[in-house]
KOLROGU-49067 format. One record per residue (C-alpha): residue number from 1; x, y, z. Coordinates in steps of 0.25 Angstrom, whole numbers, plus 5000, padded with zeros to 4 digits. Layout:
<rs>
<r><n>NUM</n><east>X</east><north>Y</north><up>Z</up></r>
...
</rs>
This chain:
<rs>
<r><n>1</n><east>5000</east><north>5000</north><up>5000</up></r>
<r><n>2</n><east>5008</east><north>5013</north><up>4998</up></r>
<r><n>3</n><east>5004</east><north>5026</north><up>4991</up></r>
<r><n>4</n><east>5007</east><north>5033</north><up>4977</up></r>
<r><n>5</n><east>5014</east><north>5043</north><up>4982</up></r>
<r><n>6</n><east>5017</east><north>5047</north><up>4995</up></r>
<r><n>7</n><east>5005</east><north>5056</north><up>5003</up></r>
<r><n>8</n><east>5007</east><north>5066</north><up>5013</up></r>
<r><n>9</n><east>4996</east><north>5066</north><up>5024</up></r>
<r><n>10</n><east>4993</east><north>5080</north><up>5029</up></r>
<r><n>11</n><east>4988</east><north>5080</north><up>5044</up></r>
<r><n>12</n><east>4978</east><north>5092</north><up>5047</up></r>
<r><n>13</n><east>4973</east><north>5096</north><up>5060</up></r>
<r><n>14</n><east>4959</east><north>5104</north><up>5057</up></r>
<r><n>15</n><east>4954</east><north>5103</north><up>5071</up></r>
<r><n>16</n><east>4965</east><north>5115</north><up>5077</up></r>
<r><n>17</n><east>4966</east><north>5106</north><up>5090</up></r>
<r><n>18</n><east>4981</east><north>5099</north><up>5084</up></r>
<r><n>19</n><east>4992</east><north>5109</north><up>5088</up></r>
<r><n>20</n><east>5001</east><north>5110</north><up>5075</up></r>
<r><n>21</n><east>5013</east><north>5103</north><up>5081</up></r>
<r><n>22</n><east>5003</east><north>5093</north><up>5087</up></r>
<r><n>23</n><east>4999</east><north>5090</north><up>5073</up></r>
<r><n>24</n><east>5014</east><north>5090</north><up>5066</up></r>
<r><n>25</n><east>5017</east><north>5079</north><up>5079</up></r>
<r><n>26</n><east>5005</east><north>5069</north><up>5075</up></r>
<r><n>27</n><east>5009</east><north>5072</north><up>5059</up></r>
<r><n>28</n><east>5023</east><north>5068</north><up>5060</up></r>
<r><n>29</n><east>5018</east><north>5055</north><up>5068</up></r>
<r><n>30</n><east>5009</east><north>5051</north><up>5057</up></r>
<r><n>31</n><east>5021</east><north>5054</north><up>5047</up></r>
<r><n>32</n><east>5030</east><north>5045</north><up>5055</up></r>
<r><n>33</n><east>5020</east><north>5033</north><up>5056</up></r>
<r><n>34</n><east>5017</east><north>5035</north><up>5041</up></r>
<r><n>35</n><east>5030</east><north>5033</north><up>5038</up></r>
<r><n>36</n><east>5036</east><north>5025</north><up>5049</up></r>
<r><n>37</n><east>5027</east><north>5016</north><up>5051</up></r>
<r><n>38</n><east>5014</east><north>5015</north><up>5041</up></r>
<r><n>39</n><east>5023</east><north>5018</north><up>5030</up></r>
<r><n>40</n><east>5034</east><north>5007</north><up>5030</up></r>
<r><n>41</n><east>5022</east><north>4997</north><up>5030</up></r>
<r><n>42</n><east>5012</east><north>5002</north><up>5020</up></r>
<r><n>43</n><east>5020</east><north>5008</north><up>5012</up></r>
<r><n>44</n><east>5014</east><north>5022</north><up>5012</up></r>
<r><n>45</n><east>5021</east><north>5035</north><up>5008</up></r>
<r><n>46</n><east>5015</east><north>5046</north><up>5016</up></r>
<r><n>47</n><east>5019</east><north>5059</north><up>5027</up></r>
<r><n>48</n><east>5010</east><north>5067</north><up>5036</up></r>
<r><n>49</n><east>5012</east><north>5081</north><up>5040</up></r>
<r><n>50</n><east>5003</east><north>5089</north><up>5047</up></r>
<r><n>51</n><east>4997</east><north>5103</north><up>5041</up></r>
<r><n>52</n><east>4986</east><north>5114</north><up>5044</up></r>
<r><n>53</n><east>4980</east><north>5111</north><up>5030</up></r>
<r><n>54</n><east>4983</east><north>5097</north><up>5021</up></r>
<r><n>55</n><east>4991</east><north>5103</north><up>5009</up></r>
<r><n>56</n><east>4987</east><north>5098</north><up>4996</up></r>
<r><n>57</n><east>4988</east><north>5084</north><up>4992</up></r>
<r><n>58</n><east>4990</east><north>5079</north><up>5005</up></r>
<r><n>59</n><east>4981</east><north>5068</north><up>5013</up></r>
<r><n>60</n><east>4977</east><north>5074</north><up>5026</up></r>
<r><n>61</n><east>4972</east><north>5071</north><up>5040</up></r>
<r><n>62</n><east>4963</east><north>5082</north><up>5045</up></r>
<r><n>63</n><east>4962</east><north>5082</north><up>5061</up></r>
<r><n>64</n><east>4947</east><north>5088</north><up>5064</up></r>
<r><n>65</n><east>4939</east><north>5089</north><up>5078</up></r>
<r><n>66</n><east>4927</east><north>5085</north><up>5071</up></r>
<r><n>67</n><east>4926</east><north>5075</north><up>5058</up></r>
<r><n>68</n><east>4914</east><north>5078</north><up>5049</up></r>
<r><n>69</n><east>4901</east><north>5073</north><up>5053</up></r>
<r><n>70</n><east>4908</east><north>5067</north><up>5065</up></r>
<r><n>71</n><east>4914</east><north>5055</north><up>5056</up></r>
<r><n>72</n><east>4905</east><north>5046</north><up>5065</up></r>
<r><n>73</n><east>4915</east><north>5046</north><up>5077</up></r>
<r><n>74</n><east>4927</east><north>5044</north><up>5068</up></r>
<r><n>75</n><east>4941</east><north>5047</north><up>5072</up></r>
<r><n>76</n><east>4945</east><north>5050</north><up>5057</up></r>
<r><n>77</n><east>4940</east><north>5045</north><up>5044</up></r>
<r><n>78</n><east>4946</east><north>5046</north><up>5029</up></r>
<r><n>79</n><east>4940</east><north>5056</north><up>5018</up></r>
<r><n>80</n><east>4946</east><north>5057</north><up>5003</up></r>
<r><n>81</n><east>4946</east><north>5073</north><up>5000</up></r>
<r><n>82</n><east>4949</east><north>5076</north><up>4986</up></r>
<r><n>83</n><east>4953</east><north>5062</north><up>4985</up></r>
<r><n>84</n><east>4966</east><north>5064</north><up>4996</up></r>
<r><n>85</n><east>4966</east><north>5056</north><up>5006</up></r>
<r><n>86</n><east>4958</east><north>5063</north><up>5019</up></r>
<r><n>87</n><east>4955</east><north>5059</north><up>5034</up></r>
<r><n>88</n><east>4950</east><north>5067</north><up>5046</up></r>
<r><n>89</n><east>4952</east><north>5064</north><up>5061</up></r>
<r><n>90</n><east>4946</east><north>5069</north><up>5074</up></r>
<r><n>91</n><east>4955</east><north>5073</north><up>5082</up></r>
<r><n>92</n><east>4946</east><north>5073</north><up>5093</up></r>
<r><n>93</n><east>4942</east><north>5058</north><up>5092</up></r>
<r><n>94</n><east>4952</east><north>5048</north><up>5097</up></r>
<r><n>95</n><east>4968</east><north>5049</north><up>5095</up></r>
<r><n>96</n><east>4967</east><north>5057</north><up>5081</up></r>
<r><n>97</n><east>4983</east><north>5056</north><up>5079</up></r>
<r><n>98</n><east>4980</east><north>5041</north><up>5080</up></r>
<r><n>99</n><east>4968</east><north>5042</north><up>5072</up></r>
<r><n>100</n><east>4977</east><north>5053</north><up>5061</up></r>
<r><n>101</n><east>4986</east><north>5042</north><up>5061</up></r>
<r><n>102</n><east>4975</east><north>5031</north><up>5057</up></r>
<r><n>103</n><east>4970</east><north>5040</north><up>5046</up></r>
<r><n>104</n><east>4983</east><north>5044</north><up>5040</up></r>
<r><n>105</n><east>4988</east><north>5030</north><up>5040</up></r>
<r><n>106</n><east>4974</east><north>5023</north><up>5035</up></r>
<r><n>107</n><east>4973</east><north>5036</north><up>5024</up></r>
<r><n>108</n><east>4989</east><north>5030</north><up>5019</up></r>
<r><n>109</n><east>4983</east><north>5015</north><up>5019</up></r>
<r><n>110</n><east>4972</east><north>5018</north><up>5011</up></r>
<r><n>111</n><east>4969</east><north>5033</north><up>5006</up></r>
<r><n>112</n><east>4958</east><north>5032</north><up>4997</up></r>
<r><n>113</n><east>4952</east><north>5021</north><up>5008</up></r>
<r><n>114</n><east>4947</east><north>5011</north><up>5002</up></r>
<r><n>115</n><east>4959</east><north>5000</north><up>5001</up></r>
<r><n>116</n><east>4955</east><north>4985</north><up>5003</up></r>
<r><n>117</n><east>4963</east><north>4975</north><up>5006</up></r>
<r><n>118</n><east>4960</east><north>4960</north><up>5004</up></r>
<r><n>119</n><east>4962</east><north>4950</north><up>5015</up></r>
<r><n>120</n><east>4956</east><north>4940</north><up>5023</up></r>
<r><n>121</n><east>4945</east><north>4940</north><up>5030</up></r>
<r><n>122</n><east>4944</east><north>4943</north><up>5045</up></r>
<r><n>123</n><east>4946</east><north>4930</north><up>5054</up></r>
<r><n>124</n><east>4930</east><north>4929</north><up>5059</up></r>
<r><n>125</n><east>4923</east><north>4939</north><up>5049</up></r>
<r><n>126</n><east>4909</east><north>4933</north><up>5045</up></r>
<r><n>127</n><east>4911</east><north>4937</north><up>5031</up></r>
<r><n>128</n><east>4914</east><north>4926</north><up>5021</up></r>
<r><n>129</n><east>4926</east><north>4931</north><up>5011</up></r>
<r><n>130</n><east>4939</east><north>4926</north><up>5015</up></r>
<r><n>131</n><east>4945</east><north>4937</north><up>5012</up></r>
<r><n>132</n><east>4940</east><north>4953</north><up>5012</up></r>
<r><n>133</n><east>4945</east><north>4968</north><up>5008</up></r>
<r><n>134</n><east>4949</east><north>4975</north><up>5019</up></r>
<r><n>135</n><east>4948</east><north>4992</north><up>5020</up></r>
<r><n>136</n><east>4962</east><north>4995</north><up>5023</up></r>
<r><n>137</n><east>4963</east><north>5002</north><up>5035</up></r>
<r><n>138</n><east>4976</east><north>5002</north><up>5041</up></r>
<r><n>139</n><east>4971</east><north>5007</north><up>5056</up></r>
<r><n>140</n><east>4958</east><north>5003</north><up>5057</up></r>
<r><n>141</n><east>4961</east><north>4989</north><up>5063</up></r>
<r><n>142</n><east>4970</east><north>4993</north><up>5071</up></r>
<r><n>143</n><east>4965</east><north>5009</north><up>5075</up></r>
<r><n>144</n><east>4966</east><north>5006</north><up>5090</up></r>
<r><n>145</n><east>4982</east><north>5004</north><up>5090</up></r>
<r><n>146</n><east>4991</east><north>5016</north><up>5090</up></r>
<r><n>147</n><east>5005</east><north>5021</north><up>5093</up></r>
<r><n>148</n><east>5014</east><north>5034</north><up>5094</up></r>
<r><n>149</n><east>5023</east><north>5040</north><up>5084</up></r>
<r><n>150</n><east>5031</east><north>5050</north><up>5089</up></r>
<r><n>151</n><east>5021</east><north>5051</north><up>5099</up></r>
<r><n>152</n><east>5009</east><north>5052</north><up>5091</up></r>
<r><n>153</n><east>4999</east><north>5041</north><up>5093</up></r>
<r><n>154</n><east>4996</east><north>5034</north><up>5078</up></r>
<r><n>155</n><east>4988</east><north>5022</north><up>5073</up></r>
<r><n>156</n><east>4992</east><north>5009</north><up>5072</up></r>
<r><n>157</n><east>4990</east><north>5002</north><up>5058</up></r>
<r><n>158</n><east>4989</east><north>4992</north><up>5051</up></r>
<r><n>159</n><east>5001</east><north>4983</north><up>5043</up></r>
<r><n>160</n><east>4999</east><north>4977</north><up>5029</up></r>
<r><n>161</n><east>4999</east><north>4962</north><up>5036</up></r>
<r><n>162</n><east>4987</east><north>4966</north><up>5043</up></r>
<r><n>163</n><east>4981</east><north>4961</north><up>5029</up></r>
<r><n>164</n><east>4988</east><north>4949</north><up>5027</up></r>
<r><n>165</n><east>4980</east><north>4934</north><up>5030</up></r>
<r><n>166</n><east>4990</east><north>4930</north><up>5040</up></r>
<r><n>167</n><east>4999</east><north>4935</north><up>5050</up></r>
<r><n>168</n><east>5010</east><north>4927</north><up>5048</up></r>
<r><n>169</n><east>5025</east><north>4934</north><up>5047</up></r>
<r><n>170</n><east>5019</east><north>4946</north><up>5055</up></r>
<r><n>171</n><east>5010</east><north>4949</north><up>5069</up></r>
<r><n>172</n><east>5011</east><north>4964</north><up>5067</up></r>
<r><n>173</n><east>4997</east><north>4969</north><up>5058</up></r>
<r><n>174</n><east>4997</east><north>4984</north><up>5064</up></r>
<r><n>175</n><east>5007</east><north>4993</north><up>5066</up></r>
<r><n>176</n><east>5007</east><north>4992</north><up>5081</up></r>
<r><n>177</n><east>5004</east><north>4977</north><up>5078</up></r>
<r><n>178</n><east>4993</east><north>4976</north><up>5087</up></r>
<r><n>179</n><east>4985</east><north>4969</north><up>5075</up></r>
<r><n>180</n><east>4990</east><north>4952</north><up>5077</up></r>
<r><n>181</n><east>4984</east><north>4948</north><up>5064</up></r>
<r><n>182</n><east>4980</east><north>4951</north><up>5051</up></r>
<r><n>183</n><east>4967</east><north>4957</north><up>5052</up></r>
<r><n>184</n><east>4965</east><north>4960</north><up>5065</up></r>
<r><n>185</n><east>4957</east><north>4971</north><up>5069</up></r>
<r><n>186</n><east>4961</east><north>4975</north><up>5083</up></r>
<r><n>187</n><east>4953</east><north>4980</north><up>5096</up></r>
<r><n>188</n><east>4945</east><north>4992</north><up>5091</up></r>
<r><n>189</n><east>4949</east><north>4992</north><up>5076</up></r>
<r><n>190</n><east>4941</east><north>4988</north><up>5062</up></r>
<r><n>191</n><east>4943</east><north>4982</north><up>5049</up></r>
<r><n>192</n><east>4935</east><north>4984</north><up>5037</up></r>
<r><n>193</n><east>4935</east><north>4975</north><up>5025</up></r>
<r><n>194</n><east>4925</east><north>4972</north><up>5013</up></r>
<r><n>195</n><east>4920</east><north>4957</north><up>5011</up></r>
<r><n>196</n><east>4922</east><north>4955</north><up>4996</up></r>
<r><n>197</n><east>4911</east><north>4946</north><up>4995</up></r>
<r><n>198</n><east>4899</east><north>4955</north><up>4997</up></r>
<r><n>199</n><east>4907</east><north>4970</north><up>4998</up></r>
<r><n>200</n><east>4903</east><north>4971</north><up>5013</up></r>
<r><n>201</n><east>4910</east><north>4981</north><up>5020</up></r>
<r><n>202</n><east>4914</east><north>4974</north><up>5034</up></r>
<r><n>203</n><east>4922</east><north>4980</north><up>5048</up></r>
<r><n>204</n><east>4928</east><north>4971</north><up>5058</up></r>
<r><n>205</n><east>4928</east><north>4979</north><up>5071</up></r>
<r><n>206</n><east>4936</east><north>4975</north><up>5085</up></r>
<r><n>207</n><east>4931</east><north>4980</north><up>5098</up></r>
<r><n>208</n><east>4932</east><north>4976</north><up>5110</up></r>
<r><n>209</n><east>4938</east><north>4964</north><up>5108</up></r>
<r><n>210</n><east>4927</east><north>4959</north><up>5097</up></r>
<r><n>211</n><east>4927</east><north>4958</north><up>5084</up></r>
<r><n>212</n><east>4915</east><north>4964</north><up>5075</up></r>
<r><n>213</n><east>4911</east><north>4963</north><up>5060</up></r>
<r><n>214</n><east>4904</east><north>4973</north><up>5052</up></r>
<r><n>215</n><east>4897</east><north>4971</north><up>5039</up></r>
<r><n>216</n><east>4893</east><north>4985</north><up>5033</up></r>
<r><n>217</n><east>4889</east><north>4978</north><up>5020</up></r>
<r><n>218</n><east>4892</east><north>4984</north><up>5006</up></r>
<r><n>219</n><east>4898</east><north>5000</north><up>5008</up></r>
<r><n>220</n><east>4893</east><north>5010</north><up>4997</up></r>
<r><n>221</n><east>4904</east><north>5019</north><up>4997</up></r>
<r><n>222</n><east>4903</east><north>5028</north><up>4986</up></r>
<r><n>223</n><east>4914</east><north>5039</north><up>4988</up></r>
<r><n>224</n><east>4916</east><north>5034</north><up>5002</up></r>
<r><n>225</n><east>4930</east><north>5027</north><up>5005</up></r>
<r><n>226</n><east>4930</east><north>5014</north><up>5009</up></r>
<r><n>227</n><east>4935</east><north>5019</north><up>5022</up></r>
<r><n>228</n><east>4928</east><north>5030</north><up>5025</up></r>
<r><n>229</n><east>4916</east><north>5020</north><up>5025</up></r>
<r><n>230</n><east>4922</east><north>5007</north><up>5035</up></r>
<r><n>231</n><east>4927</east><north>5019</north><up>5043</up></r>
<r><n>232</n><east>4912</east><north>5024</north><up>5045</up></r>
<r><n>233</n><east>4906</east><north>5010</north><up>5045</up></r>
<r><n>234</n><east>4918</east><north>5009</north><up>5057</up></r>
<r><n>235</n><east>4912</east><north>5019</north><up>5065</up></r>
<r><n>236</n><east>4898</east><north>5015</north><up>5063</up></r>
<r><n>237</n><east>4899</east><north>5001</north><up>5069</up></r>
<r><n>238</n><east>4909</east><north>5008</north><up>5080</up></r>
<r><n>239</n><east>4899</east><north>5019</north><up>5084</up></r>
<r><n>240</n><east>4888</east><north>5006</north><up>5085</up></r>
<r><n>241</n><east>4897</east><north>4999</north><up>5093</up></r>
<r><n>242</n><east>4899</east><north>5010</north><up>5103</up></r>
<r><n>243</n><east>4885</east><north>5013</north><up>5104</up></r>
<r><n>244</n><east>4881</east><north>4996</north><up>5109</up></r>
</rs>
């Protein structure tokens, strides 16, 4: 997986609550994960700096108190404005240089959102397909693990043997390597994939300890990224959950 060219990623702070030198800190953490430790693995050519305003051409992350409409309670989500790469976090919703550093480094995965990958299926998925699609989303699995750079806190992520049908020759499938097997989605993280018998969209969600499947059924996307939408559909049964 690696780019065209290389891209650099603008980090923005719109809210006025980040003090410049605050904002250059987290930026130059992102820059170092980029390229010390996403970088090596996925082969992705790309900087971060931090700015008042994204100059031209660049990809940005746009720190906001308030995302539009709320976003349904989400930490950040992934928009395409005049076709650049585009995501937004609340700063005010959880660890937002964690969730910054999710954003940047699932935008490098996958910048037009809507990269499957085939595999096998999950080990006790009622579907039928031996193998499936999956969206990649190199946090979302593992969105609960993070570490510091430089003192910064970031997101863990995922490794390219996280898609293979066996462990063998490795036990590390994160980063962090908190993920033991291929596939595994860890305490409080998700996994999104597409049975390619009938289109369904399905999410394997862990919490508390159990293991739930979700069948959302065929997705009419239109304009919408693939990503954009298993994001929302995320939120939706996280939201249900909370409220039993």
């Amino acid at each position: 997986m690696s780019l065209a060219m290389p891209v650099h990623v603008a980090l923005v702070d719109t809210s006025d609550t980040i003090a410049p030198a605050d904002l250059a800190e987290v930026a130059g953490a992102l820059n170092q994960q980029v390229q010390a430790d996403f970088s090596p693995v996925w082969h992705v050519a790309a900087s971060v700096g931090a700015y008042p305003a994204a100059p031209p051409y660049t990809w940005r992350i746009e720190l906001r108190k308030q995302l539009p409409g709320g976003s349904d309670g989400a930490l950040g989500y992934h928009a395409d404005a005049n076709r650049q790469p585009f995501s937004l976090v609340d700063v005010d919703a959880g660890q937002w240089t964690v969730t910054a550093s999710h954003e940047l480094l699932e935008m490098l995965g996958d910048p037009w959102g809507n990269r499957l990958h085939g595999a096998r299926a999950l080990p006790g998925w009622s579907g039928t397909s031996s193998r499936v699609r999956y969206l990649v989303e190199l946090c979302d699995p593992c969105e609960r693990f993070s570490y510091q750079v430089g003192g910064v806190p970031v997101s863990d992520f995922l490794l390219p043997s996280f898609y293979r049908s066996s462990g063998h020759g490795t036990n590390r499938y994160s980063f962090l390597g908190k993920l033991t097997s291929p596939l595994q989605v860890g305490e409080g993280g998700y996994i999104s994939f597409l049975d390619p018998a009938d289109h369904h969209v399905w999410q394997r969600f862990v919490r508390n300890g159990e293991t739930q499947d979700k069948d959302w059924g065929v997705q009419q996307l239109d304009d919408e990224m693939l990503r954009d939408r298993c994001d929302r559909l995320a939120r939706q049964f996280r939201r249900r959950a909370d409220e039993t």
